[in-house]
C-alpha positions as CSV (number, residue, x, y, z in Angstrom):
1,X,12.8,-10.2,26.6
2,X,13.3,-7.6,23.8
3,X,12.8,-8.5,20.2
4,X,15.6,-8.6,17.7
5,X,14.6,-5.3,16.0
6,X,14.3,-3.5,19.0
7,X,17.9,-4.7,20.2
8,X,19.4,-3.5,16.7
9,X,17.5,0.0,17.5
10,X,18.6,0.6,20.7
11,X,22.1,-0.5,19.4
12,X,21.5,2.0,16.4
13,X,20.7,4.6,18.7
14,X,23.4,4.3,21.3
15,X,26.1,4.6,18.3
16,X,26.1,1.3,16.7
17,X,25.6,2.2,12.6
18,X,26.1,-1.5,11.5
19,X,23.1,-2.0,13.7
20,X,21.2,-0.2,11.5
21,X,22.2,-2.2,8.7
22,X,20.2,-5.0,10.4
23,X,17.3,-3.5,11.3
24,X,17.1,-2.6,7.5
25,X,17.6,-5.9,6.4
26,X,14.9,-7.3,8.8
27,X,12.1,-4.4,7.9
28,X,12.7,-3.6,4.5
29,X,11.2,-6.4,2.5
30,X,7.7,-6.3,4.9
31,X,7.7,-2.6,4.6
32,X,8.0,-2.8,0.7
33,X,5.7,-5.4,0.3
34,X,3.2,-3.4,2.4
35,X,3.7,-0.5,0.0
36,X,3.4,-2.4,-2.6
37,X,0.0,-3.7,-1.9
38,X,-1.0,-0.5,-1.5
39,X,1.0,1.2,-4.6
40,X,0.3,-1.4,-7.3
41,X,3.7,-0.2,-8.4
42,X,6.7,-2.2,-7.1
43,X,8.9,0.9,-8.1
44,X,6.6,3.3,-5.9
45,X,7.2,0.7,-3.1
46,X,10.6,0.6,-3.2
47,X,10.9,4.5,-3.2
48,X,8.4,4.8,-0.3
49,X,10.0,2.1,1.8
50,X,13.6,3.4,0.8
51,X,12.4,7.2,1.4
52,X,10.8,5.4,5.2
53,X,14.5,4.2,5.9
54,X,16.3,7.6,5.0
55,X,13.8,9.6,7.0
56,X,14.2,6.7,10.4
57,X,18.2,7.5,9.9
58,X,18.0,10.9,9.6
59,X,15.8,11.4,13.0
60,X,17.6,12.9,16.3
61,X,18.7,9.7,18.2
62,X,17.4,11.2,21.8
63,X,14.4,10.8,22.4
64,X,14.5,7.9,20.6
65,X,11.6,6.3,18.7
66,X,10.0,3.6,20.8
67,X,8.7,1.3,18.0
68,X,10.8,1.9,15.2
69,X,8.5,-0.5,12.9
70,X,5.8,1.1,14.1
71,X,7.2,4.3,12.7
72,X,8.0,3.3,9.4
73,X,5.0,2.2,8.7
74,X,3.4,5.5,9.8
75,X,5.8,7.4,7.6
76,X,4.8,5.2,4.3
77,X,1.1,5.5,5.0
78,X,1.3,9.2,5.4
79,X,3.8,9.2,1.8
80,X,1.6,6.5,0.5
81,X,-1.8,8.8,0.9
82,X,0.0,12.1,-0.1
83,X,1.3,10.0,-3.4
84,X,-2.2,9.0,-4.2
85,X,-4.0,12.4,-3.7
86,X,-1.6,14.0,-5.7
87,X,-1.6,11.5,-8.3
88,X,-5.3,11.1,-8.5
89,X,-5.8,15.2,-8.3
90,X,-3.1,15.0,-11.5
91,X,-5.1,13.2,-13.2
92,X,-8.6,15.1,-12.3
93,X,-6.8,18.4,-13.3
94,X,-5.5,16.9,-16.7
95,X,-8.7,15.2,-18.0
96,X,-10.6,19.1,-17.0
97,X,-7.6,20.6,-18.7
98,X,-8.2,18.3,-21.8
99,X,-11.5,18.3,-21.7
100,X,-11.9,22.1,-21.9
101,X,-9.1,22.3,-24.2
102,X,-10.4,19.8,-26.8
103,X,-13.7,22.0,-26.6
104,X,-12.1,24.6,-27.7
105,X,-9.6,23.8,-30.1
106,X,-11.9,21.2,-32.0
107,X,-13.6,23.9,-33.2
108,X,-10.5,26.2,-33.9
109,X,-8.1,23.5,-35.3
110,X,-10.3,21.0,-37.3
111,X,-9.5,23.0,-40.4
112,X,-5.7,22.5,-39.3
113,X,-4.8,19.3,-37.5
114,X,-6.9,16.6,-35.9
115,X,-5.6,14.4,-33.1
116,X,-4.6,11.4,-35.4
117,X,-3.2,13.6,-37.5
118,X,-0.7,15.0,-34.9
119,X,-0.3,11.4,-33.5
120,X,0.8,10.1,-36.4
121,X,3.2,12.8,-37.3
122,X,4.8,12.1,-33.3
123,X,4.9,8.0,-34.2
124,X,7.1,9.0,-37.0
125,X,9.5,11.8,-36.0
126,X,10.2,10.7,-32.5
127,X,12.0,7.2,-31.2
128,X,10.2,5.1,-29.6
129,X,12.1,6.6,-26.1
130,X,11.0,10.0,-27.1
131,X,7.6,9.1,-27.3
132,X,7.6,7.4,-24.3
133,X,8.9,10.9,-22.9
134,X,6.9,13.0,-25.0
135,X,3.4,11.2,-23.9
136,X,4.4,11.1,-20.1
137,X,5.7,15.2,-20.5
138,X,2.0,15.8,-22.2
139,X,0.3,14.0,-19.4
140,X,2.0,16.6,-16.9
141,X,5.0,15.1,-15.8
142,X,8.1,16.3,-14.9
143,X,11.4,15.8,-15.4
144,X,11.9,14.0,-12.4
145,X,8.5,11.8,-12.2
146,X,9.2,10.7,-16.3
147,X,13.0,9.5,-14.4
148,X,11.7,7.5,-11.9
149,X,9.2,6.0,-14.4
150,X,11.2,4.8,-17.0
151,X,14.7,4.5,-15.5
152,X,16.6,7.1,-17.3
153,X,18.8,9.5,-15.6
154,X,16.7,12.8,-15.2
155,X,19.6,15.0,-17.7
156,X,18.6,11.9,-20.1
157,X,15.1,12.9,-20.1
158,X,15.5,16.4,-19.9
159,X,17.2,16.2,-23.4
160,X,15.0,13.5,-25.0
161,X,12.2,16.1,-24.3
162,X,14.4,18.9,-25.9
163,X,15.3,16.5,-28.8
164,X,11.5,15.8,-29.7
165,X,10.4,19.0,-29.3
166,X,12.8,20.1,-31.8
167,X,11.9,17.0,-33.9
168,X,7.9,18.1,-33.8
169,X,8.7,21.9,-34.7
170,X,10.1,20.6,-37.5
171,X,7.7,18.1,-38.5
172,X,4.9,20.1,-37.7
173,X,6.4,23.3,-40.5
């Protein structure tokens, strides 16, 4: 006898969408959980489990996938490892960048600015959302990644980061 999820598959696959529906509802909650132990970050879970289930709907029906759980989890270990390499490589490529910047401009810009300085100038022209933007945008993120972070639409962010950087020019005259 066939399991449940197999049925709603096969159902899926032979034309049945609401099938699909259930199959969700069966796998989603395991397959962000498993994420999620992996992540650390429940809203990187429920991106990479969500992403799984777009990717599963959007593959030809013929041949169909044998073990559609199976699969999905496939799909968000192979997302899962991509996410982590690039996100540890981010960080190994800012903290170079930094380092080799701070070399340099330590010597150039002590007469100038020093970090605390410059922080202190950001705590009191920018928002506290614009700082929030501002920090994430001078850790290397864009646009997009700072939207999924904190929940603002990625237009919002786009002009947050426009707003502050107007904000700084000015401080910083």
């Amino acid at each position: 006898m066939k399991n449940s999820l197999l049925l709603h598959w096969e159902k899926y696959c032979s034309g049945d969408n609401e099938s699909f529906g259930k199959l969700y509802s069966e796998l989603y909650r395991e397959l962000m959980l498993y994420c999620l132990g992996l992540t650390k970050d429940q809203n990187m879970a429920e991106n990479l489990a969500t992403d799984a289930f777009v990717k599963l709907f959007e593959q030809p029906k013929k041949p169909p996938i044998e073990n559609p759980r199976a699969w999905l989890y496939t799909v968000c270990k192979r997302d899962i490892s991509t996410w982590w390499m690039t996100n540890n490589r981010r960080k190994e490529i800012l903290h170079q960048v930094k380092d080799r910047f701070q070399t340099v401009a330590t010597s150039l810009a002590d007469e100038y600015f020093d970090v605390q300085r410059i922080d202190k100038i950001k705590e009191r022209a920018l928002s506290e959302d614009e700082l929030s933007v501002w920090g994430m945008h001078e850790d290397g993120y864009d646009n997009r990644e700072i939207a999924e972070k904190t929940g603002m639409a990625e237009k919002t962010v786009a002009n947050k980061k426009s707003t502050a950087r107007n904000k700084l020019k000015k401080a910083l005259a």
